[in-house]
N, C-alpha and C positions, 0 to 999 in steps of 0.2 A: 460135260463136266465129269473128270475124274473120281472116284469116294474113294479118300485114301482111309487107310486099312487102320482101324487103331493101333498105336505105339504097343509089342511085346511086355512092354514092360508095366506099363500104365494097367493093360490088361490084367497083368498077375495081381494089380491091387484090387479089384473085385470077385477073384477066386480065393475061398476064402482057405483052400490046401496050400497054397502057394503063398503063403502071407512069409512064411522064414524063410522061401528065400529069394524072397521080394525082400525084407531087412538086412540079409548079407549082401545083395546086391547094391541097395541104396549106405552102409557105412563106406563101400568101397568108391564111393563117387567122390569125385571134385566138386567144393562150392559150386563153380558154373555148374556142373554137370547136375548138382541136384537143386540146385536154380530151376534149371530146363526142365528137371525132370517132376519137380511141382509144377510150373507152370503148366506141363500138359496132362496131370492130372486132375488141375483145377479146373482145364478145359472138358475133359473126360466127364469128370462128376459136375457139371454146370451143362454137358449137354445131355446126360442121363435123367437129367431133373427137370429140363424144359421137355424131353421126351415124353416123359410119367405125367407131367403137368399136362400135355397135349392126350395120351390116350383117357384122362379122366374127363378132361373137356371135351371129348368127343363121345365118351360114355352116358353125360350128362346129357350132352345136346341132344344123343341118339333115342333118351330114353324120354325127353318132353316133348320131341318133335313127334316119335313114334305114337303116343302117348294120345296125345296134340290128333296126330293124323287118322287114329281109331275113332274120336270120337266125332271127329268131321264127319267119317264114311259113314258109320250109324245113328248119326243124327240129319245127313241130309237123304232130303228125297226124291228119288229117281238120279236120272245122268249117271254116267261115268265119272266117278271120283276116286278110281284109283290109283289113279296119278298124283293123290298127297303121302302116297309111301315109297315115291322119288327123294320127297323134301327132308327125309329122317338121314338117308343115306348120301345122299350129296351133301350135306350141312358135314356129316362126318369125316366124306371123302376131303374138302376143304378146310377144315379143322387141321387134319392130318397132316392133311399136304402144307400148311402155314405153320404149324407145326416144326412139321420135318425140315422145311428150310432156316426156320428159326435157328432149330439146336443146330443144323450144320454148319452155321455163321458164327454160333458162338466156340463151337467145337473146334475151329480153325483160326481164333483171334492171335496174332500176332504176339510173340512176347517183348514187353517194355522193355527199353537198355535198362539196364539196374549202376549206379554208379560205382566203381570200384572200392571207395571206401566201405561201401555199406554191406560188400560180401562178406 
């Protein structure tokens, strides 16, 4: 599978040096053209936020699990029990990873026809 590159342009609207001329560049667009060019910023900031929503959920998981897995190892007795500080980082590695295809599904939605009266 390809990761295509984010849009140049989309870009410049999260640097915040480049905000003027990110605005001369969007007055000088066509309805279509800043049609599109919302639509893939909405895509942009919709997959930054399932991003941020996934490394907190995996911050959380890491920190009950880990948590979780200390008080297994010093409260049981005897055996090998270090294999419950597998369960802190696999929970996260899987977070991440359902995560990360999350926002890449949403980051590439297709844009609806828009009817011509409505530009």
């Amino acid at each position: 599978m390809s990761r295509a590159a984010e849009d140049p342009l989309v870009a410049q609207a999260f640097d915040p040096g480049k905000h003027e001329q990110l605005a001369q560049a969007i007055e000088n667009l066509t309805s279509e053209e800043a049609q599109f060019f919302l639509h893939r910023l909405e895509n942009a900031i919709r997959k930054r936020k399932i991003q941020l929503t996934g490394y907190l959920a995996a911050l959380a998981i890491w920190l009950v699990t880990m948590t979780g897995a200390m008080f297994y190892c010093f409260f049981t007795e005897g055996g090998f029990v270090l294999w419950v500080f597998l369960i802190p980082f696999a929970s996260v590695g899987a977070i991440l990873y359902g995560f990360g295809r999350w926002s890449e599904r949403a980051g590439n939605r297709p844009q609806k026809a828009i009817p011509a009266d409505k530009l």
